[in-house]
DSSP file (Angstrom, degrees, kcal/mol; ACC not computed):
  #  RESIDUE AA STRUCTURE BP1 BP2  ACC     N-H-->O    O-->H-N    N-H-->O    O-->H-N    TCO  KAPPA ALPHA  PHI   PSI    X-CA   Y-CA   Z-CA
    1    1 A X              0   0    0      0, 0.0     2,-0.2     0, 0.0    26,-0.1   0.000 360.0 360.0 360.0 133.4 -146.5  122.2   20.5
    2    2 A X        +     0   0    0     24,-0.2     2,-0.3    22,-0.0    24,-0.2  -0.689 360.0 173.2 -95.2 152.4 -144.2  125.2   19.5
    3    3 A X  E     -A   25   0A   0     22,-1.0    22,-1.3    -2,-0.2     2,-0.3  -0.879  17.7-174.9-176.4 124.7 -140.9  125.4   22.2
    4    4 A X  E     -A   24   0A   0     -2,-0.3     2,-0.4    20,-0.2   102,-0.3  -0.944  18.9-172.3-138.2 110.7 -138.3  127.7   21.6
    5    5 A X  E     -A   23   0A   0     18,-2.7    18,-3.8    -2,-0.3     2,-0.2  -0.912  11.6-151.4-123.4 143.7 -135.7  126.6   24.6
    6    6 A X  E     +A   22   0A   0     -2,-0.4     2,-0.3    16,-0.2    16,-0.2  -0.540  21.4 168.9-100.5 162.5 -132.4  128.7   25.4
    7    7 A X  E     +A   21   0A   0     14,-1.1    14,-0.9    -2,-0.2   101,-0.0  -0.918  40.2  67.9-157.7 165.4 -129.4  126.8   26.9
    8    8 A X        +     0   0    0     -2,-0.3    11,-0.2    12,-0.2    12,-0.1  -0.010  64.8 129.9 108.7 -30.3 -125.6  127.9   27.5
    9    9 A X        +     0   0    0    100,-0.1     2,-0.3     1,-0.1   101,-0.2   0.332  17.3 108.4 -62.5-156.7 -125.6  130.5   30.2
   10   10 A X        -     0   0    0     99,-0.2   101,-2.4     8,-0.1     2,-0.3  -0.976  61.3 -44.1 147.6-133.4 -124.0  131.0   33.0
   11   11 A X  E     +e  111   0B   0     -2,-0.3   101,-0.2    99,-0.2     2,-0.2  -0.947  52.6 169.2-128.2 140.3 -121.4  132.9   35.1
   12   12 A X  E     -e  112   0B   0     99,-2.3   101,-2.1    -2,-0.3     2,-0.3  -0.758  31.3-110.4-126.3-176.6 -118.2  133.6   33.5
   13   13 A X    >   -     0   0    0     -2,-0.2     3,-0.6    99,-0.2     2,-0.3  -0.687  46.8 -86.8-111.7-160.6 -115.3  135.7   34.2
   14   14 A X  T 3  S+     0   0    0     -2,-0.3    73,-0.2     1,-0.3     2,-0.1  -0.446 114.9  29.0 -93.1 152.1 -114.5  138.6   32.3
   15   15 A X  T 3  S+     0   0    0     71,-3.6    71,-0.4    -2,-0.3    -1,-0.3  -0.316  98.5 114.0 103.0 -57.5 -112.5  137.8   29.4
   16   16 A X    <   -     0   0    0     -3,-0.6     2,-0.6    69,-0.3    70,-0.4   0.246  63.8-112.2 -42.9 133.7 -113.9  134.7   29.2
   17   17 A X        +     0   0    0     -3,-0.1     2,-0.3    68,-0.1    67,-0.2  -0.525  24.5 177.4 -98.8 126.2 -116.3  132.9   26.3
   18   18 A X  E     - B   0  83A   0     65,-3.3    65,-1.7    -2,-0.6     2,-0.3  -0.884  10.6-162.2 -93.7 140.6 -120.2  131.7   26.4
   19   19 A X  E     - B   0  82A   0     -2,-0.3     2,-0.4    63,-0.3    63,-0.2  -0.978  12.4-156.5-113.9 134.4 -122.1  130.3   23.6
   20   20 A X  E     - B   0  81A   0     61,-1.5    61,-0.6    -2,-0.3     2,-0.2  -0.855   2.7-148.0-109.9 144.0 -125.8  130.3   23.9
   21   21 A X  E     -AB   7  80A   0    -14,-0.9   -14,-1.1    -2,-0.4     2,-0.4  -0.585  13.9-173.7 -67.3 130.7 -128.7  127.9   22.2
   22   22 A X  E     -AB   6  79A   0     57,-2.7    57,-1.9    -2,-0.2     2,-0.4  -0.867  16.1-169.1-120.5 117.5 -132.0  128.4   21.1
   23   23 A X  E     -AB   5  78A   0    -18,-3.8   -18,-2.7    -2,-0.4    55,-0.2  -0.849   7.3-153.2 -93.6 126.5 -133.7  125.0   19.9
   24   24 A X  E     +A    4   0A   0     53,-1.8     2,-0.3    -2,-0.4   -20,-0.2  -0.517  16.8 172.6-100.2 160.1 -137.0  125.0   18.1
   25   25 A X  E     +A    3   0A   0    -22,-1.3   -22,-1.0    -2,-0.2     3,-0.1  -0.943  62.9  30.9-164.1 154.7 -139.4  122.5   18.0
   26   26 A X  S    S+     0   0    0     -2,-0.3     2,-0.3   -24,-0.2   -24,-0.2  -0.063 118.1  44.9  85.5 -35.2 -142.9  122.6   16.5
   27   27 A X  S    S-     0   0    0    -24,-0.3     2,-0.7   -26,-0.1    -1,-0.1  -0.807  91.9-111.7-128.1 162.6 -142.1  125.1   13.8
   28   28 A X        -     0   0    0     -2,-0.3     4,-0.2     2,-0.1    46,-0.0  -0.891  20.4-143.2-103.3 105.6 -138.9  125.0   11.5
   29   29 A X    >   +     0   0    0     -2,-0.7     3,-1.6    48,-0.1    70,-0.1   0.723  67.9 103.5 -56.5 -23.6 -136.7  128.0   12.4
   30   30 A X  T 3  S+     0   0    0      1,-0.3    -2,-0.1    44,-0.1    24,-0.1  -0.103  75.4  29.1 -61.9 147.8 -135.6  128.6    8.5
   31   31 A X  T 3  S+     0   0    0     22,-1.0     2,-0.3     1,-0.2    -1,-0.3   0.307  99.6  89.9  92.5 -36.0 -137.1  131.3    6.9
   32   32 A X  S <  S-     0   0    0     -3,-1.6    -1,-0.2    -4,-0.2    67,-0.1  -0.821  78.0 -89.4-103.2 148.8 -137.8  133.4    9.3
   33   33 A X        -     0   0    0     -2,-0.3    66,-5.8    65,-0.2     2,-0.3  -0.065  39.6-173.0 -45.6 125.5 -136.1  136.6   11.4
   34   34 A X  E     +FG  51  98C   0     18,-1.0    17,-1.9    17,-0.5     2,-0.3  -0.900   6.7 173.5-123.1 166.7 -134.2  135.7   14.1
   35   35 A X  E     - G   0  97C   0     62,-3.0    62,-2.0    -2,-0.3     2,-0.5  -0.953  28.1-137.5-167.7 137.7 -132.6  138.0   16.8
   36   36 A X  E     + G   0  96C   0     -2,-0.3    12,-2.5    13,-0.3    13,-0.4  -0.910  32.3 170.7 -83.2  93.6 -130.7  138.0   20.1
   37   37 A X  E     +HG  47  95C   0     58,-2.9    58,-1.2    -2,-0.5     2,-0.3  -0.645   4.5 176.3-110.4-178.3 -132.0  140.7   22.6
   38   38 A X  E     - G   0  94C   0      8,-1.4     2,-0.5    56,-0.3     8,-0.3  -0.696  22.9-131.7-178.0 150.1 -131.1  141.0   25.9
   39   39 A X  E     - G   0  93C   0     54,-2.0    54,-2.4    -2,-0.3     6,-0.2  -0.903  14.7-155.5-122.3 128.7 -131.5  143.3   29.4
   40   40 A X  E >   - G   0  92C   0      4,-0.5     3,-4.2    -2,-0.5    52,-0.2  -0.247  55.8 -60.3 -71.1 147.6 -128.7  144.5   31.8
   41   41 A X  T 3  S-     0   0    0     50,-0.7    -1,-0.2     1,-0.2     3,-0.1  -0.020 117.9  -6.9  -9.4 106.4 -129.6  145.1   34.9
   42   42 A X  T 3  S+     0   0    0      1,-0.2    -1,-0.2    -3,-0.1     2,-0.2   0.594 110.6 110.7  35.8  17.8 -132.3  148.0   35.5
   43   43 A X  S <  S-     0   0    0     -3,-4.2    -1,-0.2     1,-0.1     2,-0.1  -0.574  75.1-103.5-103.5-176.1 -132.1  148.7   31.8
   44   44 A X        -     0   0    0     -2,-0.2     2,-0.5     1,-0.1    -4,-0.5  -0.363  48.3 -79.9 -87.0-173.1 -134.6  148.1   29.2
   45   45 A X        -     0   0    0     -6,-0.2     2,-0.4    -2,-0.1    -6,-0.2  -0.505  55.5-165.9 -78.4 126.3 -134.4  145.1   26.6
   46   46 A X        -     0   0    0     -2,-0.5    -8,-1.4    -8,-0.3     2,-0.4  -0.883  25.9-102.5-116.8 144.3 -131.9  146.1   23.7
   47   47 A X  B     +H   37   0C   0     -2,-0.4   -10,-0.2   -10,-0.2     3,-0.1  -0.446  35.9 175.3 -33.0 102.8 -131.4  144.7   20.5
   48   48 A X        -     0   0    0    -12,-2.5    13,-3.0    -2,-0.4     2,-0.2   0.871  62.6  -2.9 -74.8 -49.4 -128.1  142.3   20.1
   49   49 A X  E     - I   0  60C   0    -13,-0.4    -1,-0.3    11,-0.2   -13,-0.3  -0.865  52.2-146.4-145.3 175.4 -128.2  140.8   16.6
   50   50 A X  E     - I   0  59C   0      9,-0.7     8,-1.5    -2,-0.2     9,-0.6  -0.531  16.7-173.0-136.0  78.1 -130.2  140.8   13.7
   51   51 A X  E     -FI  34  57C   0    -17,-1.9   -17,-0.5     6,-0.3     6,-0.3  -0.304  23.6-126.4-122.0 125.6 -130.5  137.5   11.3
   52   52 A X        -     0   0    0      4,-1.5   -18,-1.0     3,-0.5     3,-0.4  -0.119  27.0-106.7 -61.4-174.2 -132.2  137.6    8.3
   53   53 A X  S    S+     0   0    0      1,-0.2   -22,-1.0   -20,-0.2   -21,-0.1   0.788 122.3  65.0 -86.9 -44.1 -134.9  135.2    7.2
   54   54 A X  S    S-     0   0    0      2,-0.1     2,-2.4   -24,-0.1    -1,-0.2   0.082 124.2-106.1 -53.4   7.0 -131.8  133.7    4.7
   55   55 A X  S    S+     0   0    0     -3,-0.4    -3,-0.5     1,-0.2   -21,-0.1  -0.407  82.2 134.9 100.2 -78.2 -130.1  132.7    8.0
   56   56 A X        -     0   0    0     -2,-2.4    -4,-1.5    -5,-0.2     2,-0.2   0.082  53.3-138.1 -20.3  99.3 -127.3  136.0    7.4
   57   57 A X  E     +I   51   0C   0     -6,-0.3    -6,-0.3    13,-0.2    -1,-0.1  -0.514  28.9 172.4 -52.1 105.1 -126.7  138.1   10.4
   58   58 A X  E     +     0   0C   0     -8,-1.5     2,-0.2    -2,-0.2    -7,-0.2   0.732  57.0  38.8-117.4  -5.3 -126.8  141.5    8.9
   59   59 A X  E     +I   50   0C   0     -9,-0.6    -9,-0.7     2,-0.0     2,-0.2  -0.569  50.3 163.5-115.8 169.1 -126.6  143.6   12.4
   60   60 A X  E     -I   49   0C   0     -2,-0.2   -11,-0.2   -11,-0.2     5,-0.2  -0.506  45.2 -86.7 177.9 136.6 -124.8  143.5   15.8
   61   61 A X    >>  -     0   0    0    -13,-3.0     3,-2.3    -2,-0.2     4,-0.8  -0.306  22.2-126.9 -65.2 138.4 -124.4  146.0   18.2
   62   62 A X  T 34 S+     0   0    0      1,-0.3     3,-0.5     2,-0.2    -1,-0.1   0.573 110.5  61.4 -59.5 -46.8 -121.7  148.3   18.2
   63   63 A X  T 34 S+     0   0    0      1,-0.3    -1,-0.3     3,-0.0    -2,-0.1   0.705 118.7  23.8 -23.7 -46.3 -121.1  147.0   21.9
   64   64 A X  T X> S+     0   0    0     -3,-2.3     3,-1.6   -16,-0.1     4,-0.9   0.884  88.8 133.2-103.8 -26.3 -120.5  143.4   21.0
   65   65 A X  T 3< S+     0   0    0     -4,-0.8     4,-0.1    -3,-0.5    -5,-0.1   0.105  80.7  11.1  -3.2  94.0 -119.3  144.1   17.4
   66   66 A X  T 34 S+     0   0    0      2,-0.3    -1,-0.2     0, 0.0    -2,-0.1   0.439 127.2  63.7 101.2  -4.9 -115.8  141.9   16.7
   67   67 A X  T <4 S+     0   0    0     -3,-1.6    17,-1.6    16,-0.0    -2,-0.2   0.832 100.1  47.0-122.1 -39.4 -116.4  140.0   20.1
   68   68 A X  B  <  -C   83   0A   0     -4,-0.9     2,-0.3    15,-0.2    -2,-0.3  -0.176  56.8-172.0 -58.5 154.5 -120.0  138.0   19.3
   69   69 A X        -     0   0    0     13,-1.7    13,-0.4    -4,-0.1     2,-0.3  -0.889   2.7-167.5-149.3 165.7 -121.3  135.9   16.4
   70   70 A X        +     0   0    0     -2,-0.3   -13,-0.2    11,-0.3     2,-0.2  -0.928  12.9 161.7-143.9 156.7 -124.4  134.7   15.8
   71   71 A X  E     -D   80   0A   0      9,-0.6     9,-1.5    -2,-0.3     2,-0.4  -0.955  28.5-129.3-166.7 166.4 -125.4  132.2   13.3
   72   72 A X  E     -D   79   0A   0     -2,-0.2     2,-0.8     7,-0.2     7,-0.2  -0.985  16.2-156.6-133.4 148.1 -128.7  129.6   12.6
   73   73 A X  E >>> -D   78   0A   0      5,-4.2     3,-1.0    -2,-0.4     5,-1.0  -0.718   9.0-173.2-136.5 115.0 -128.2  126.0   11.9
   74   74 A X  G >45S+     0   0    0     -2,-0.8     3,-1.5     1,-0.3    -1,-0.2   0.850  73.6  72.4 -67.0 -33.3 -130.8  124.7   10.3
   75   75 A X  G 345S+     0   0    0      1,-0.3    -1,-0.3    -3,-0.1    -2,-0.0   0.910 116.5  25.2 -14.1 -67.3 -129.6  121.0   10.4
   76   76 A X  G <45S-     0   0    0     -3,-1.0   -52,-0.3     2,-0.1    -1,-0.3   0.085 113.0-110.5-109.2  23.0 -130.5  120.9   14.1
   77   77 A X  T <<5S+     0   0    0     -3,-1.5   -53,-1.8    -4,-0.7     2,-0.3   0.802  71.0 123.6  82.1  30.9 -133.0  123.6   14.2
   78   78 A X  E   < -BD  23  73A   0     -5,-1.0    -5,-4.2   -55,-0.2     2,-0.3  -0.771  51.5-145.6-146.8 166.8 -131.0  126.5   16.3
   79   79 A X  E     -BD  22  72A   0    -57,-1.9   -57,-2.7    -2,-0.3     2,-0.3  -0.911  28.4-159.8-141.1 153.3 -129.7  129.7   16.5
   80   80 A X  E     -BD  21  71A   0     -9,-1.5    -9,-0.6    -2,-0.3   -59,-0.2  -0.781  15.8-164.2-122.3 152.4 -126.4  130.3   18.3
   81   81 A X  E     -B   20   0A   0    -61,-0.6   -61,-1.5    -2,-0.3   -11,-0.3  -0.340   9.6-169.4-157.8  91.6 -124.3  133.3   20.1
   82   82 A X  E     -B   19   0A   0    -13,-0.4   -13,-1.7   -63,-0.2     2,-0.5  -0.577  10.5-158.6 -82.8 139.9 -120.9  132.7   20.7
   83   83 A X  E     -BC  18  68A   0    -65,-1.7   -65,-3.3   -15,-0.3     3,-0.3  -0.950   8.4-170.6-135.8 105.7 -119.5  135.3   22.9
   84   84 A X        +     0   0    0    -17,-1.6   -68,-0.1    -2,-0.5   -69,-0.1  -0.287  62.1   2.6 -89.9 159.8 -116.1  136.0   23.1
   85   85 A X  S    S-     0   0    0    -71,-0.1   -69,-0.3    -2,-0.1    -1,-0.2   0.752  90.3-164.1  44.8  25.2 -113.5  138.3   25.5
   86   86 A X        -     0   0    0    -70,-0.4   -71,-3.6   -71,-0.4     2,-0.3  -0.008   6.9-155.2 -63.6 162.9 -117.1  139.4   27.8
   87   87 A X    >   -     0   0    0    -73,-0.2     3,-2.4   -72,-0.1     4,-0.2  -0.868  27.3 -92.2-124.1 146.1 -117.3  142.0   30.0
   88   88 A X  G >  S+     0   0    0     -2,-0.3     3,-2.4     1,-0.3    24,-0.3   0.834 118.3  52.0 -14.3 -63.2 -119.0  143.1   32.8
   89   89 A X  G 3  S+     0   0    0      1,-0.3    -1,-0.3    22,-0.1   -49,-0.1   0.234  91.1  80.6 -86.3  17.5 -121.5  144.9   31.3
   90   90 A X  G <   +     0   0    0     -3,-2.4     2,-0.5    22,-0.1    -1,-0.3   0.350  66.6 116.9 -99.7  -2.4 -122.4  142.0   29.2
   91   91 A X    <   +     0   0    0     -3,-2.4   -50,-0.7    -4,-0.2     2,-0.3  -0.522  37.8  95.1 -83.2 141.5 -124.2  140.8   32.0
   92   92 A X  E    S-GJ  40 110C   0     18,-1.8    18,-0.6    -2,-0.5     2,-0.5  -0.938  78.3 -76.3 165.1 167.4 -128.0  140.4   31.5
   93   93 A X  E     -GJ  39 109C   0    -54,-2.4   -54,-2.0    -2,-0.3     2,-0.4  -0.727  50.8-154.4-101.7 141.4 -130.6  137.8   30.6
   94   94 A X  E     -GJ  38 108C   0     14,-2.1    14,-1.5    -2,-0.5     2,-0.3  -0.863   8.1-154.8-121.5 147.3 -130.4  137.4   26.9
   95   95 A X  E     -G   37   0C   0    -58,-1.2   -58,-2.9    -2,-0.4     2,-0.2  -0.990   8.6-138.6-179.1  87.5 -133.3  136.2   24.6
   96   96 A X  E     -G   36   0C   0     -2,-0.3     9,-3.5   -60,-0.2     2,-0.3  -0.616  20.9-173.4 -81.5 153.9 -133.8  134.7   21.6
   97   97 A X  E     -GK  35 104C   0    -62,-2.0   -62,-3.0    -2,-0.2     2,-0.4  -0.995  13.0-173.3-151.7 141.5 -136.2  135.6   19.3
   98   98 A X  E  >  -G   34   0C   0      5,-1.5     4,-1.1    -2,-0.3     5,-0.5  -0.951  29.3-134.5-128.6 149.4 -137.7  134.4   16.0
   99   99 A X  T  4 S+     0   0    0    -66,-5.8     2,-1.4    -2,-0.4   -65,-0.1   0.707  78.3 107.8 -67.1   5.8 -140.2  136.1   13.8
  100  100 A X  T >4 S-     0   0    0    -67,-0.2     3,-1.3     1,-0.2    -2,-0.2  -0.722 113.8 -22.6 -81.6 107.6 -142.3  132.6   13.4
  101  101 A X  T 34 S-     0   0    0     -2,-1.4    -1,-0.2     1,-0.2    -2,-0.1   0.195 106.1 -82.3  77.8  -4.9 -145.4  134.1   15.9
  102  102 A X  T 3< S+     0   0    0     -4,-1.1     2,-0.5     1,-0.2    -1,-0.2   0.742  76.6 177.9  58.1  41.5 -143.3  136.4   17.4
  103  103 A X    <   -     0   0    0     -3,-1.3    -5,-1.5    -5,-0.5     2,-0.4  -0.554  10.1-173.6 -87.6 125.2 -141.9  133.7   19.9
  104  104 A X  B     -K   97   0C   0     -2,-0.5    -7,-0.2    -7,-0.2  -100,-0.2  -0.775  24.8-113.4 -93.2 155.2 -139.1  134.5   22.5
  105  105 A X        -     0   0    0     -9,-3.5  -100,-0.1    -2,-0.4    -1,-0.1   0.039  40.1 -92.5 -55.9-174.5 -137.4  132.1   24.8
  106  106 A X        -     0   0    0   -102,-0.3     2,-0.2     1,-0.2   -11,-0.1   0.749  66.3-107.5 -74.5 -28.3 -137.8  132.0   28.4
  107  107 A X        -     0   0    0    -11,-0.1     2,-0.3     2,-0.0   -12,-0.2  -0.269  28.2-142.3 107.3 166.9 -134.5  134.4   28.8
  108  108 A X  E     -J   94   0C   0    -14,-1.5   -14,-2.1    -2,-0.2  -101,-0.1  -0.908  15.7-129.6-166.7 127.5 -131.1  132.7   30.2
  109  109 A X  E     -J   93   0C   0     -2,-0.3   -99,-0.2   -16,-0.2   -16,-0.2  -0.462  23.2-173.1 -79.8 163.9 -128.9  134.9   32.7
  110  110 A X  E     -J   92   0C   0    -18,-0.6   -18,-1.8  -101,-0.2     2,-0.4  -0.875   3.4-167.2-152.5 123.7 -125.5  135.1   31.8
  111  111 A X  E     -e   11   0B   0   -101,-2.4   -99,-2.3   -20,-0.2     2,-0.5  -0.775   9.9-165.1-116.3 168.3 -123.0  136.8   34.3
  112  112 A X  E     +e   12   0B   0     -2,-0.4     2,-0.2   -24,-0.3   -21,-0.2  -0.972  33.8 127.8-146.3 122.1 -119.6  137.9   33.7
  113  113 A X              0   0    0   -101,-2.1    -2,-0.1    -2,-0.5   -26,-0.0  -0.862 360.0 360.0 173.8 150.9 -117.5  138.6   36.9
  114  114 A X              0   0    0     -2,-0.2  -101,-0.1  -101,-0.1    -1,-0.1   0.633 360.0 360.0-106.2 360.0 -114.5  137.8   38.3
């Protein structure tokens, strides 16, 4: 059974640092594109990061740019998104995604407020 499960959210305050999970099972997450999207509040879903198939993160949005990372660790089968210094407007439910089937997670809020 293929299972792509997100972990890590929460409420934080502003300033403050998240890191979120996505764990595979069924499939082996190497090799393929992975990406971080996630939608604010009454917006649509936007793009976060961009991972190559090699693992290498070659995008990130200007927004998060110097405050995020993302990274895949193929040992344990995951993709990561540490999130540093957050903001207000970083709140939304955020979404991993890999190109094996074109699976997302389930989404996992994450708020930032103080």
């Amino acid at each position: 059974e293929v299972q792509f499960v997100e972990s890590g959210g929460g409420l934080v305050r502003p300033g403050g640092s998240l890191k979120l999970s996505c764990t595979a099972s069924g499939f082996d997450l190497s090799g393929y594109v992975t990406q971080w999207f996630r939608q604010r509040p009454g917006q649509e879903r936007e793009m976060v990061t961009y991972a190559l198939d090699t693992g290498r993160t070659t995008y990130y949005r200007d927004s998060v740019k110097g405050r995020f990372t993302s990274w895949r660790d193929d040992a344990s089968n995951s993709m990561h998104l540490q999130m540093n210094r957050m903001r207000p407007w970083d709140t939304a439910i955020y979404y991993c995604y890999t190109s094996y089937m074109g699976t997302y997670g389930r989404g996992i809020q994450v708020t930032v407020s103080s």
